[in-house]
matplotlib code that plots the C-alpha trace (Angstrom):
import matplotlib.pyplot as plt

x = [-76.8, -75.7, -76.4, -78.2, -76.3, -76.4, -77.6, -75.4, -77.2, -77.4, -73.6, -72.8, -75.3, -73.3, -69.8, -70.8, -72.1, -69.1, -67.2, -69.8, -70.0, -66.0, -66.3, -68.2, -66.3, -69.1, -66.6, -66.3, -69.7, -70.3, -68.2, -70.7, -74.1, -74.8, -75.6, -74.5, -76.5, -74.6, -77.1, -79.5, -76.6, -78.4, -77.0, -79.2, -78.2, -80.5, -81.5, -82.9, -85.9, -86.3, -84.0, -82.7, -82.1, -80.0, -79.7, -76.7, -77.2, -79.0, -79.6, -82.5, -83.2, -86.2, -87.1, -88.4, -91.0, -92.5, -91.0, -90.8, -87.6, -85.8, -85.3, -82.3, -80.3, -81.5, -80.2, -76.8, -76.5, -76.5, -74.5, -71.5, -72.2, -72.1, -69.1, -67.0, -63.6, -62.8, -64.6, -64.4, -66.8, -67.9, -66.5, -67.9, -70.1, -69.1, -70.4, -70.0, -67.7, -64.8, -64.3, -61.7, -63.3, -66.3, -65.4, -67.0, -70.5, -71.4, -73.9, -75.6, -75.2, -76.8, -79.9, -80.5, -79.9, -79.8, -82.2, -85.0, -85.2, -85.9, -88.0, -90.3, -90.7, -87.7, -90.0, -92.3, -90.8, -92.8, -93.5, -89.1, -89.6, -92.2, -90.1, -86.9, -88.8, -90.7, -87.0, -86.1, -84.1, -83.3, -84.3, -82.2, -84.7, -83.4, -82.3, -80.7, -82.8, -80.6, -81.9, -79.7, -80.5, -78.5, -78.6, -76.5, -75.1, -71.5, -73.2, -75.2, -76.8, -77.0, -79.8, -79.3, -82.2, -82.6, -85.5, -87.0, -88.0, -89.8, -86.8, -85.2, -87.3, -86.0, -83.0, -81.6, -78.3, -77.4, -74.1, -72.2, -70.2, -66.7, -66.1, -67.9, -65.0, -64.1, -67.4, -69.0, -67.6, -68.7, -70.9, -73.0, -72.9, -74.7, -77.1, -77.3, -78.0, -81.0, -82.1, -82.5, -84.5, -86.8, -87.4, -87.9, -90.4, -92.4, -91.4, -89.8, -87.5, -90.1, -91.5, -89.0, -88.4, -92.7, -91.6, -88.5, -90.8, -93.4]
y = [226.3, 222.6, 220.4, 217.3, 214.1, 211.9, 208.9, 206.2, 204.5, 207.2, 207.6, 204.2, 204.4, 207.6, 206.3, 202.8, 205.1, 207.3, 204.2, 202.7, 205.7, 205.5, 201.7, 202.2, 199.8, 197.5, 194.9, 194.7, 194.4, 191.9, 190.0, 190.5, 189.3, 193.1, 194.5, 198.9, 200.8, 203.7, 205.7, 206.0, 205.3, 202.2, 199.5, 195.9, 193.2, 190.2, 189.9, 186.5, 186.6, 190.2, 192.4, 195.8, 198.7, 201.5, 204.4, 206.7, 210.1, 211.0, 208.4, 205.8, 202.5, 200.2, 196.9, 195.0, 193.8, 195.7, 199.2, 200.2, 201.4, 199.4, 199.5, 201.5, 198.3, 196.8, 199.5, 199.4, 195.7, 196.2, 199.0, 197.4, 194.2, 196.0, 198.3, 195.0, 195.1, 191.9, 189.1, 185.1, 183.2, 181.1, 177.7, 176.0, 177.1, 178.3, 178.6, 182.2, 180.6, 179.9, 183.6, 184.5, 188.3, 187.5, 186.1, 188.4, 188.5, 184.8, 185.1, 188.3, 186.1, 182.8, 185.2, 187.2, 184.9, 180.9, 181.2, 184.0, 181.2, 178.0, 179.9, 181.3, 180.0, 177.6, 175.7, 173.5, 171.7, 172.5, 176.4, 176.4, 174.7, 177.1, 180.0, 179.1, 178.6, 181.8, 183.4, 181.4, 179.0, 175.2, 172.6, 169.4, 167.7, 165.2, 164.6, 167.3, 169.5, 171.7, 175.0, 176.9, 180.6, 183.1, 186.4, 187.9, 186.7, 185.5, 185.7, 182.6, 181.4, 177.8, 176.7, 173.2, 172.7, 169.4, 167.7, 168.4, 165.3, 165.3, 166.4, 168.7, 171.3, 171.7, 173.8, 175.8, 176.8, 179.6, 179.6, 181.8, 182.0, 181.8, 184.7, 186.7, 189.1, 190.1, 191.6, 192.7, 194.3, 191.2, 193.3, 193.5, 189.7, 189.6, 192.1, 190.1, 186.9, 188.9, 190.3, 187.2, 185.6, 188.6, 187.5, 183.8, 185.2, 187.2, 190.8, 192.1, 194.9, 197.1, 196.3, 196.8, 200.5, 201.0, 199.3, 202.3, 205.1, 203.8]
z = [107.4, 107.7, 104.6, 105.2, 104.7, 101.5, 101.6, 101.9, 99.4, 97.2, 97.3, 96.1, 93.3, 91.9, 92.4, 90.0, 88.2, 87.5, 86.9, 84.2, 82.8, 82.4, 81.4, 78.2, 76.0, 74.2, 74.1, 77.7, 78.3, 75.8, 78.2, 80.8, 78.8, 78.0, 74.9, 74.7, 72.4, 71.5, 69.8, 73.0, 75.3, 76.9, 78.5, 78.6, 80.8, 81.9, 85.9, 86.5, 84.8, 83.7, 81.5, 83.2, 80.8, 82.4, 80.0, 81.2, 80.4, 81.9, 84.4, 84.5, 84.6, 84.0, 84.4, 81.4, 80.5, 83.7, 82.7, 86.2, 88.4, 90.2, 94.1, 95.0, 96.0, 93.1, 90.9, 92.9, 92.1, 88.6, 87.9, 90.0, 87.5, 84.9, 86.2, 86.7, 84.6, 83.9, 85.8, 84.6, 84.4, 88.1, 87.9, 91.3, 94.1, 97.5, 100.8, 102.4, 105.1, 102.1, 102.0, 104.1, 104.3, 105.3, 108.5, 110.6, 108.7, 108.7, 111.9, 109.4, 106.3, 108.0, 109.2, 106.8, 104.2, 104.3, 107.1, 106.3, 103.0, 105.3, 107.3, 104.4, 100.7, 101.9, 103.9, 101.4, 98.7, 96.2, 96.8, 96.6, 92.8, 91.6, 93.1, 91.3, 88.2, 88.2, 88.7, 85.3, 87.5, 87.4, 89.7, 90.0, 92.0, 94.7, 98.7, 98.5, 96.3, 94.5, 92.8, 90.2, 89.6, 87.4, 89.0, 86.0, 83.2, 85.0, 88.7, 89.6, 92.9, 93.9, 96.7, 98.0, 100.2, 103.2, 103.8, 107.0, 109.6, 113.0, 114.6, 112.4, 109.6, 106.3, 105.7, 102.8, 102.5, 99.5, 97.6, 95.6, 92.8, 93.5, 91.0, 93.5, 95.1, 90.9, 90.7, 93.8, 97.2, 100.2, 101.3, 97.9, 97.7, 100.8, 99.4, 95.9, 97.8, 100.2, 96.9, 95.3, 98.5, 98.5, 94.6, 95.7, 97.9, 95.3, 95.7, 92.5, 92.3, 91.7, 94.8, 97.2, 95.2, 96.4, 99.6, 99.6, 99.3, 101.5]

ax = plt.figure().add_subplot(projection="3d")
ax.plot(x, y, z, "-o")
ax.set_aspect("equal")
plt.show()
């Protein structure tokens, strides 16, 4: 009888697992903004405006204050963060283009990131602004708007947003921090940075775990 297949998904989650699990030291992930309790073997780390508590064994995580679970993208996010062995903290913001690996994914990085935001809560000035600071984030009002949102402790977003005219609608443009590559794979920046529009547009990461299992 053949097996069916794992999850790709699922597969990920249980190899930044292993390697959290192997990463324990609290030192390490003071480093990170995250605070180990070794009695219950939990592991808190902020996420933009909520907390995330990941116990590891066995596995769960919640999000606080909602105590509910995390999407499964989501939950790979932050076990990769917290997984990270080193990182420094960002010192500038980058467009995806500067990354010489991501060459081939900036036509998937322009859709499904910089323009899904123009095209929804990217759209009207204001609705942007109430976004970011629902998401805990900082608005630097002017032409451009810029909109600063920290994602994780060392892992922060920057939105510079242009005014729209009669010719041309407004356009947002989402950078990352040029630490990205010491914490995630490129292809889970691209994920953080859809992840964090889908929270710009209102659904949590409780949500999109509903959304998962719908």
């Amino acid at each position: 009888m053949q097996l069916p297949e794992q999850d790709h998904y699922e597969i990920a989650r249980a190899k930044a697992l292993q390697q959290l699990r192997a990463r324990q030291e609290p030192a390490r992930l003071e480093r990170l903004g995250a605070a180990l309790d070794p009695e219950g073997g939990t592991v808190t780390v902020p996420m933009l405006c909520w907390r995330v508590q990941t116990r590891l064994e066995p596995y769960a995580m919640r999000i606080v204050p909602e105590d509910t679970e995390p999407g499964l993208t989501w939950q790979i996010l932050v076990l990769n963060y917290l997984g990270a062995e080193r990182p420094t903290p960002p010192t500038r913001f980058v467009s995806f283009a500067d990354f010489a690996e991501g060459r081939g994914y900036e036509i998937a990085y322009r859709a499904r990131v910089n323009n899904r935001l123009s095209h929804t809560v990217g759209r009207e000035r204001d609705a942007l602004a109430a976004a970011v600071e629902r998401l805990d984030g900082t608005v630097v009002e002017g032409d451009p708007m810029r909109c600063i949102l920290r994602f994780f402790p060392l892992v922060e977003f920057q939105i510079v947003r242009h005014e729209g005219d009669e010719d041309f609608p407004a356009s947002c443009t989402v950078l990352l921090p040029d630490n990205t590559l010491q914490i995630f794979s490129l292809e889970d920046g691209i994920v953080a940075a859809e992840r964090l529009v889908s929270a710009l547009e209102g659904r949590t990461p409780a949500r999109e775990a509903e959304a998962a299992r719908s």
